[in-house]
C-alpha positions as YAML, in Angstrom:
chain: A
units: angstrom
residues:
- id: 1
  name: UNK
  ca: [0.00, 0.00, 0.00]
- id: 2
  name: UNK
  ca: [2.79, 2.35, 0.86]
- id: 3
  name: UNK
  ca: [5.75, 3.27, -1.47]
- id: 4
  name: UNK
  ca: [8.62, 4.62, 0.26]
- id: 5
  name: UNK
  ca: [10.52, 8.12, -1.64]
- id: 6
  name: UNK
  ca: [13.82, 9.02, -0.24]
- id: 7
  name: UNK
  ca: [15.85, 11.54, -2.35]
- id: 8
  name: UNK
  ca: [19.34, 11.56, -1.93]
- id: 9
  name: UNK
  ca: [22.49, 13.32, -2.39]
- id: 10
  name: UNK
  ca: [26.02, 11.94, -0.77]
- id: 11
  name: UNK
  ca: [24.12, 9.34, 1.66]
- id: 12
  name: UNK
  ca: [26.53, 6.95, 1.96]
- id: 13
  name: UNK
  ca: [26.87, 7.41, 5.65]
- id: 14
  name: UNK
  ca: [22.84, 7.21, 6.39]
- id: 15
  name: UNK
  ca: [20.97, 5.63, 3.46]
- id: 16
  name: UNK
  ca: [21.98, 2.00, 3.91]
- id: 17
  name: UNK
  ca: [20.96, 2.01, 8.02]
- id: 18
  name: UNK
  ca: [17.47, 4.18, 7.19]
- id: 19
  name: UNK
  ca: [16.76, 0.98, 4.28]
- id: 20
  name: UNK
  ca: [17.47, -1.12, 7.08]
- id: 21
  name: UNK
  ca: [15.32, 0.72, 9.66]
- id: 22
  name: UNK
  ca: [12.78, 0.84, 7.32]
- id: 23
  name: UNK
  ca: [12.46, -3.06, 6.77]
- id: 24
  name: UNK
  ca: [12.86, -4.15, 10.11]
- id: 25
  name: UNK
  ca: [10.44, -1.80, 11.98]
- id: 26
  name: UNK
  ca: [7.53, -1.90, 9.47]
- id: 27
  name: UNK
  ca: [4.91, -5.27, 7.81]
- id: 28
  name: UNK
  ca: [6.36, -5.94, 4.46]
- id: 29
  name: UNK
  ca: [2.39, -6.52, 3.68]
- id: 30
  name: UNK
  ca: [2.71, -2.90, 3.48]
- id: 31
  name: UNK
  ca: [5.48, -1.49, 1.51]
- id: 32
  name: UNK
  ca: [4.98, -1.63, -1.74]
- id: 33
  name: UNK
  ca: [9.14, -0.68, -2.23]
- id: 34
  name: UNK
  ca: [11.29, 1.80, -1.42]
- id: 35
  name: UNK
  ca: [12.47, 3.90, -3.69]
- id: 36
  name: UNK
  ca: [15.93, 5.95, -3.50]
- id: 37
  name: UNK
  ca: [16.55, 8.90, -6.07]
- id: 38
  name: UNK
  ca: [19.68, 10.14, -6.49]
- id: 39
  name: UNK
  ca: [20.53, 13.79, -7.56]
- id: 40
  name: UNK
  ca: [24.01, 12.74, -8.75]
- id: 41
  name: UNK
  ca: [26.12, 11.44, -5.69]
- id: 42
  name: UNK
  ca: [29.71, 11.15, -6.09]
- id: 43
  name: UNK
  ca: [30.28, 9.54, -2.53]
- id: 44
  name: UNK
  ca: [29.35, 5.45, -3.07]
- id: 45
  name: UNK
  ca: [25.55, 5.95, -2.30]
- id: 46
  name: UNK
  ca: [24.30, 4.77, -5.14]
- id: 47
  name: UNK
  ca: [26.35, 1.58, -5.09]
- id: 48
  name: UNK
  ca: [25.23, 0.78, -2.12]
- id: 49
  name: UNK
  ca: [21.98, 1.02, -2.69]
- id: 50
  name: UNK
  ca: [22.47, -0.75, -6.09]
- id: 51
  name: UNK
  ca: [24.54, -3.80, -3.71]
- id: 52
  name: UNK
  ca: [21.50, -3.86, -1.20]
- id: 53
  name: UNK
  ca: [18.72, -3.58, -4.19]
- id: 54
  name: UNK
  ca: [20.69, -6.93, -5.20]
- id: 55
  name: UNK
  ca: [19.29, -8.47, -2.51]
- id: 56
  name: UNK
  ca: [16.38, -6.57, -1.10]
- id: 57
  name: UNK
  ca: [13.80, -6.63, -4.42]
- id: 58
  name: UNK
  ca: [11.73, -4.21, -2.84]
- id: 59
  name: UNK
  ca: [14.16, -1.39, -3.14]
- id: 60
  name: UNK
  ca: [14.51, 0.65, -6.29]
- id: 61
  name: UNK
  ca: [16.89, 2.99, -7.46]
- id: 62
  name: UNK
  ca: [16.46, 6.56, -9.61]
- id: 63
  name: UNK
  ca: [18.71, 8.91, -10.89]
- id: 64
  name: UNK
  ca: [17.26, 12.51, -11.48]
- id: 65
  name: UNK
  ca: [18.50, 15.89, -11.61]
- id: 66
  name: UNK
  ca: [19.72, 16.71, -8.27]
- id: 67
  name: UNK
  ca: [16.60, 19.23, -6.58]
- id: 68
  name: UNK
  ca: [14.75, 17.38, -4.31]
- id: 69
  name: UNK
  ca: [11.55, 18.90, -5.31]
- id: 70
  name: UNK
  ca: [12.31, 16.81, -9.01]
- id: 71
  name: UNK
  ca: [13.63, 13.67, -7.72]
- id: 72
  name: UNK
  ca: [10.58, 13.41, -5.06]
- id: 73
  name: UNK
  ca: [8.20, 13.76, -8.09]
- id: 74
  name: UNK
  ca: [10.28, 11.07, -10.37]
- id: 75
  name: UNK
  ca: [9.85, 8.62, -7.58]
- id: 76
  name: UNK
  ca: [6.27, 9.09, -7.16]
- id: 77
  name: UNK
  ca: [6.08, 8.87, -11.22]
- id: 78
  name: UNK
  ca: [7.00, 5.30, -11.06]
- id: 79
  name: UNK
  ca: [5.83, 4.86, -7.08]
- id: 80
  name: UNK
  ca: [3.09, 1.60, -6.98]
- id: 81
  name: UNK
  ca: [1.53, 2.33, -3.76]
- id: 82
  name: UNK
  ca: [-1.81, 4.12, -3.34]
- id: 83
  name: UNK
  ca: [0.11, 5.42, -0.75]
- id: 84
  name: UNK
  ca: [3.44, 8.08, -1.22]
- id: 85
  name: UNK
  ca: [5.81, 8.33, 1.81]
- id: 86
  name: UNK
  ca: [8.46, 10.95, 1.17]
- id: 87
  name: UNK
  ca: [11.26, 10.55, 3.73]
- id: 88
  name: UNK
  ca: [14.50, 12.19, 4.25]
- id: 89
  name: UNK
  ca: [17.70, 10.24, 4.07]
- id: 90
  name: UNK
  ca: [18.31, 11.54, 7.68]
- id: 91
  name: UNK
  ca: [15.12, 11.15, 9.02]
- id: 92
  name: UNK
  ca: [14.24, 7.58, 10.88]
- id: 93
  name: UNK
  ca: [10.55, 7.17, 11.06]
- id: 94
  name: UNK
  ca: [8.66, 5.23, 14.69]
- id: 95
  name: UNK
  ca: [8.56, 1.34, 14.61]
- id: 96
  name: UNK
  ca: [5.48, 0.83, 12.97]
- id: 97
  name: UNK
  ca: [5.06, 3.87, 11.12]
- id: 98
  name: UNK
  ca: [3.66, 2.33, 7.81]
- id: 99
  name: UNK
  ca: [0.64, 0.75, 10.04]
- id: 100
  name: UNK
  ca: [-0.02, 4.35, 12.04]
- id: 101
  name: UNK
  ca: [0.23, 5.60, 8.51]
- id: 102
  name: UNK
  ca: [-2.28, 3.14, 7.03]
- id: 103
  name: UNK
  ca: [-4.75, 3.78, 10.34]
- id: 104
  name: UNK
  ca: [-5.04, 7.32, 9.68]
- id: 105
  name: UNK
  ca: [-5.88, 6.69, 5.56]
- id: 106
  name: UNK
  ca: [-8.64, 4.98, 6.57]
- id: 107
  name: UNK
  ca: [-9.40, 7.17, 8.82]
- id: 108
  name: UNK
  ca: [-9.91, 9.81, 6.20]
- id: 109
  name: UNK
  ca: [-7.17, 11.72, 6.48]
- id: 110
  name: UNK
  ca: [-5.88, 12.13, 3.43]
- id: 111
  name: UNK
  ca: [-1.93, 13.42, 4.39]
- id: 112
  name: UNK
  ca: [0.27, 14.22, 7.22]
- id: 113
  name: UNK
  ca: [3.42, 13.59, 9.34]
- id: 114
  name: UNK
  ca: [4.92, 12.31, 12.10]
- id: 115
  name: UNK
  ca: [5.75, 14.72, 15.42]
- id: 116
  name: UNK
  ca: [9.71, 15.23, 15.73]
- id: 117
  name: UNK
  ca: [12.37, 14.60, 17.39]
- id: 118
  name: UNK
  ca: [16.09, 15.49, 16.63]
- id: 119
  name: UNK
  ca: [19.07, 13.41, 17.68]
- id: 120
  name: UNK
  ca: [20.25, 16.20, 20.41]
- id: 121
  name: UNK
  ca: [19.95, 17.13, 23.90]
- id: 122
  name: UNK
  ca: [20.21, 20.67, 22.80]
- id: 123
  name: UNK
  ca: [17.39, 22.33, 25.09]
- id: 124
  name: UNK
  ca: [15.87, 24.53, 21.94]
- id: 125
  name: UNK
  ca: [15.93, 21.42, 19.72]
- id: 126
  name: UNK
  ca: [14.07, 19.39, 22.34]
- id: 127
  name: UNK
  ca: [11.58, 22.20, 23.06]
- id: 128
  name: UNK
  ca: [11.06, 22.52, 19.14]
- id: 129
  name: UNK
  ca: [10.57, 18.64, 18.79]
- id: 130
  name: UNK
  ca: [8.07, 19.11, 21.62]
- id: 131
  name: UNK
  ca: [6.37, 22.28, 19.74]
- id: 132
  name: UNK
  ca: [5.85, 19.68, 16.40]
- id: 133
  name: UNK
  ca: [2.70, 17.51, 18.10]
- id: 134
  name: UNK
  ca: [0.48, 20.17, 17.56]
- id: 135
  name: UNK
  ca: [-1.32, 21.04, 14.29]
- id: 136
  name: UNK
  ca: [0.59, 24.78, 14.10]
- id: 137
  name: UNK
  ca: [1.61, 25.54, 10.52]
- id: 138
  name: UNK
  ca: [4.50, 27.14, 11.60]
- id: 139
  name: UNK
  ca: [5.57, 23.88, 13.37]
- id: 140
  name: UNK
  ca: [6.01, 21.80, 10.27]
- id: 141
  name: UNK
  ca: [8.83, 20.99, 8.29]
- id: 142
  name: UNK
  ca: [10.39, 18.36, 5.88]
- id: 143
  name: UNK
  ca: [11.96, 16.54, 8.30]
- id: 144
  name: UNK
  ca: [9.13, 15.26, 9.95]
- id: 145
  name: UNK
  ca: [8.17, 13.46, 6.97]
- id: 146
  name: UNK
  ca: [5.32, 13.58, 4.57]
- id: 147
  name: UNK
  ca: [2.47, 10.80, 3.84]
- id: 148
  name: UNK
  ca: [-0.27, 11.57, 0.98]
- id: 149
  name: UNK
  ca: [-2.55, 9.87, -0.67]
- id: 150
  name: UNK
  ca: [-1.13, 9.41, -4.46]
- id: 151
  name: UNK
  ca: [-5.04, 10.49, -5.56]
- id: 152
  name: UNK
  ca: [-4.34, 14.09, -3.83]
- id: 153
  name: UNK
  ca: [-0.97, 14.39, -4.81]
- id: 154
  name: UNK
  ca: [-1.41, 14.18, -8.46]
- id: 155
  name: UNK
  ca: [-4.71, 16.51, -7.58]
- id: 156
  name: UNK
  ca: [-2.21, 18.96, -6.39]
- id: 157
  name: UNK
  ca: [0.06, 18.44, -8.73]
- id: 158
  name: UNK
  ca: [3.21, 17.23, -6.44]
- id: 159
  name: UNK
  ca: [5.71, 19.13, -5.39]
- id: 160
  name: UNK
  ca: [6.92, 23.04, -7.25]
- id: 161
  name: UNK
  ca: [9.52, 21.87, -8.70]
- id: 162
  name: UNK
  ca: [10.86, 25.86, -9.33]
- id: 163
  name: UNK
  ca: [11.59, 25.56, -5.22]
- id: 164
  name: UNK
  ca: [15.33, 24.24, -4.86]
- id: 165
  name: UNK
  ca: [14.04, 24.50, -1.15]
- id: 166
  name: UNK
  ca: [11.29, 25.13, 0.96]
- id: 167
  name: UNK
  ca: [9.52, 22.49, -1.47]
- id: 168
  name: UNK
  ca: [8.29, 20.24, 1.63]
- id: 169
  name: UNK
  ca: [6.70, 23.50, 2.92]
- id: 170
  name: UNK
  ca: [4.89, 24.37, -0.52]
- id: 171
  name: UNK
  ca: [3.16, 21.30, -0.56]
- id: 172
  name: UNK
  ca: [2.55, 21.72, 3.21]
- id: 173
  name: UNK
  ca: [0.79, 24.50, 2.26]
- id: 174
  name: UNK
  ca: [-1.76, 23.31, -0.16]
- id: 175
  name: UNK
  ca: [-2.45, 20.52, 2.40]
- id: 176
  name: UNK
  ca: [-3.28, 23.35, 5.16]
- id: 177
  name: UNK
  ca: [-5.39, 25.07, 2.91]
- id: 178
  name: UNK
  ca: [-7.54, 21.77, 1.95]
- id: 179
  name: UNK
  ca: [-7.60, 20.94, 5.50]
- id: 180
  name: UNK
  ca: [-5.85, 17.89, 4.79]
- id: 181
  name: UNK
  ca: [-3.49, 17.47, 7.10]
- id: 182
  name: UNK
  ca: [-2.79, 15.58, 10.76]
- id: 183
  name: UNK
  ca: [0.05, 15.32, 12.73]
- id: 184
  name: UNK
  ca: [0.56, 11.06, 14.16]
- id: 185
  name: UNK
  ca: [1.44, 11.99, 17.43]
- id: 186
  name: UNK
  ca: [4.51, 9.39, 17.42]
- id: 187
  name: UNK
  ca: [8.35, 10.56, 17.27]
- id: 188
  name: UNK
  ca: [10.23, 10.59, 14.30]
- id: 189
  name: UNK
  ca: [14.28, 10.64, 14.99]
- id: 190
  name: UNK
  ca: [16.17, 13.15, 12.40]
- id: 191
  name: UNK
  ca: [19.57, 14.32, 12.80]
- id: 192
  name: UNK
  ca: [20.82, 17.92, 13.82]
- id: 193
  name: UNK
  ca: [23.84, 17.82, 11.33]
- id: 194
  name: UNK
  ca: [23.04, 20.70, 9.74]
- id: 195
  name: UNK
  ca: [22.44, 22.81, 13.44]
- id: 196
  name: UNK
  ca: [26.12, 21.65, 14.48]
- id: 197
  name: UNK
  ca: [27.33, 22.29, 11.43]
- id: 198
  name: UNK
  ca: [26.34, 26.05, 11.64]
- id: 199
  name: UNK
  ca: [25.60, 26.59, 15.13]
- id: 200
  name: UNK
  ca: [21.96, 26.23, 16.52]
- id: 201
  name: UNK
  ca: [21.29, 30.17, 16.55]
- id: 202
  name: UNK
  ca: [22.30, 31.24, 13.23]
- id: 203
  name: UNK
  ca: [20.88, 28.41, 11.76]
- id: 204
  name: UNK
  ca: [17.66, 28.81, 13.41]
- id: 205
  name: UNK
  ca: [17.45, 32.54, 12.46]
- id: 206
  name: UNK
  ca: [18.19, 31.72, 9.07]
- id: 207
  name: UNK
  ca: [15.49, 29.41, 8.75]
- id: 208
  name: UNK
  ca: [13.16, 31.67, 10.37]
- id: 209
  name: UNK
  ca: [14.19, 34.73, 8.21]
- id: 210
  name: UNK
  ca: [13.19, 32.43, 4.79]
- id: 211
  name: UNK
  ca: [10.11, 31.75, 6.83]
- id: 212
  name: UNK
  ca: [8.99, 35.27, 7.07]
- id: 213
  name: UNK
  ca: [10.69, 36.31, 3.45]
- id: 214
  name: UNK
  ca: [8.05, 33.49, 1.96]
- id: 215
  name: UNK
  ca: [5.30, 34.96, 4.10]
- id: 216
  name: UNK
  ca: [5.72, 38.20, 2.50]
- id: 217
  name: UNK
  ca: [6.04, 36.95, -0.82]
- id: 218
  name: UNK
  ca: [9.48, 36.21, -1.51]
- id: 219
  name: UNK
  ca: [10.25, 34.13, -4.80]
- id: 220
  name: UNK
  ca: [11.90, 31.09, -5.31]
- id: 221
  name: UNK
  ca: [14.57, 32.81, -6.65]
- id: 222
  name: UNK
  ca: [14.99, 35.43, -4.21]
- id: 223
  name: UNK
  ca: [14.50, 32.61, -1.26]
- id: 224
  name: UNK
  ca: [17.53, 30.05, -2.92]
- id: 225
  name: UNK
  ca: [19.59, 32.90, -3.15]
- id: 226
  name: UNK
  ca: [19.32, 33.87, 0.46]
- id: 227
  name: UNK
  ca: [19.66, 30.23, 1.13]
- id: 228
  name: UNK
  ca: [22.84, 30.22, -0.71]
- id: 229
  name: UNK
  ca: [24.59, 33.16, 0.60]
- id: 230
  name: UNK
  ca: [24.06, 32.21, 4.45]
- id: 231
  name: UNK
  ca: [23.63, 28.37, 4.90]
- id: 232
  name: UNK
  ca: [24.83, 26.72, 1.62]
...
């Protein structure tokens, strides 16, 4: 029922434990595949997904134009499942996420995530994993993961592909506004590489400023750039 979307770009260090993580905490009645889609790695991730596809037929490689946005919407182009699970290559979902994923389908909700929870002790990381189990707008993000039905994602048309970021939060958007969205109020474990990389405060302003520049209308353009000048 669920197909599994994981773009990727250098992975080697994370991709081959998450396929692993995947397959041992979920029902294999469930997952359709999982499908990886490279953006042009140069670091061994793609043979070692193509040495663990050898063995594992229920995991698929892709190679796209690097953009997350365009190798999400490759993956669900040849995704089988009636449900599309687009997961980051950090980000290592509860056991038994594809059943509390499946519970809330039939429940009639239609897309969603999981709450959040980053691999730190940092005390603004932990209160911002806490903030993510309620339904705020402002509290979502790509990392936490995004389940849709494939029937509304090809209603909405998947994800902008003119966003080189803040694509997660486009669609997020459209979901928000159809009142199709709920938050599974189980933890999902993503790493907080990027905050140690540049420091939890500018970081976190950054991200905030992009929030606001969107708000007021920003382009994708304008938000990349900004993007690339302080973070990149």
């Amino acid at each position: 029922m669920i197909s599994v979307i994981i773009p990727v770009l250098n992975e080697v260090g994370t991709i081959g434990n998450l396929i692993a993580h995947l397959i041992e905490h979920s029902n294999p009645d469930n997952l359709t595949e999982i499908i990886i889609v490279d953006g042009g790695s140069t670091d061994g991730t793609t043979d070692l997904v193509m040495n663990m596809s050898s063995n594992l037929p229920g995991v698929n490689l892709l190679n796209s134009n690097k953009g997350r946005a365009k190798q999400m919407n490759l993956g669900a182009t040849q995704a089988k499942g009636a449900i599309l699970y687009f997961l980051h290559a950090d980000s290592f979902p509860p056991k038994h996420f594809d059943s509390y994923i499946i519970s809330e389908v039939k429940q009639g909700h239609k897309a969603g995530c999981f709450r959040l929870q980053f691999d730190s002790d940092h005390w603004w990381l932990r209160l911002a994993s806490w903030l993510t189990q309620f339904s705020w707008r402002a509290c979502r993000g790509g990392d936490q993961s995004q389940f849709i039905t494939r029937a509304l994602f090809d209603e909405i048309g998947g994800y902008d592909e003119d966003y080189i970021i803040y694509e997660d939060n486009i669609l997020i958007n459209e979901l928000y506004a159809r009142k199709q969205f709920v938050v599974i109020n189980k933890k999902i474990r993503t790493s907080a590489r990027l905050y140690r990389k540049h420091g939890i405060w500018k970081l976190q302003y950054h991200f905030w400023a992009i929030y606001v520049k969107r708000w007021f209308g920003a382009t994708a353009d304008e938000m990349l750039a900004y993007y690339n000048k302080h973070i990149s």
